[in-house]
N, C-alpha and C positions, 0 to 999 in steps of 0.2 A: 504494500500500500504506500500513496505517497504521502510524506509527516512534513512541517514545518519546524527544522532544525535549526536550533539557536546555535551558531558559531561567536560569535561577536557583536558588540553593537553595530546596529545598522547591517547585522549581516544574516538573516534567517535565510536557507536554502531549502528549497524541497529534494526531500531524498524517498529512495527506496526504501523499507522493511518489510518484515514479517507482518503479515495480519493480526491483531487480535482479535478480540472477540468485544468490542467496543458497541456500549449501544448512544452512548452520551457526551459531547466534548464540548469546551469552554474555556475562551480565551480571560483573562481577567487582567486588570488596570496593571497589576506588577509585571505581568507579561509584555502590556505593551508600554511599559515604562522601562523594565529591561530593556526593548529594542531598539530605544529610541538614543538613551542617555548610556547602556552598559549596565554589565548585571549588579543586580545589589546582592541576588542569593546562591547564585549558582556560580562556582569558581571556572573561569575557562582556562587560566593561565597556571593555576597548580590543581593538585589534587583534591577532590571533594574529600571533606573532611570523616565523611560517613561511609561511602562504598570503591573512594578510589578514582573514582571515572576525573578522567581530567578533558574536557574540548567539549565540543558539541552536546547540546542535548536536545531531544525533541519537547517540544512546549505543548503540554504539562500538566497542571496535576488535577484540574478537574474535567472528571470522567469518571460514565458508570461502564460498568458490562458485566459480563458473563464468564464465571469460572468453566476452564477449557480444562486442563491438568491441573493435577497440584503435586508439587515436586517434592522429593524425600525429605527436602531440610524443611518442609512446613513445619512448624509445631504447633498451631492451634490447634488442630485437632477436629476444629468445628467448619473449617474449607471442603468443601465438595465439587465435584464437574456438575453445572447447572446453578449454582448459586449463582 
């Protein structure tokens, strides 16, 4: 599918990925305040402090959808395909 990828200020790029299972997406003011002036949350130029990812990210974090797999390291317990 094609995402709206934050690289840089002033620099979002449509790229390729994987499909999810997406039923809901929503652009919000810090998204397009990131894109205008540079991120305030997302680090592009070191390492996010939480998973590592350094560059690009696709924008972002609100969305609903549909549980497809749930992977070995879940630990809720309460994730199923179809939620």
């Amino acid at each position: 599918m094609k995402v709206a990828c934050f690289h840089d200020t002033n620099d979002v790029r449509i790229e390729q990925t994987p499909i999810p299972s997406v039923k809901f997406v929503g652009i919000c003011r810090t998204d397009a305040h990131e894109y205008s002036h540079g991120t305030l949350i997302v680090p592009m130029k070191e390492p996010q402090p939480v998973n590592g990812h350094c560059g690009a990210t696709i924008m972002r974090h609100e969305f609903s959808g549909v549980v497809v797999e749930v992977g070995e390291n879940v630990c809720s317990g309460n994730d199923k395909p179809g939620d």
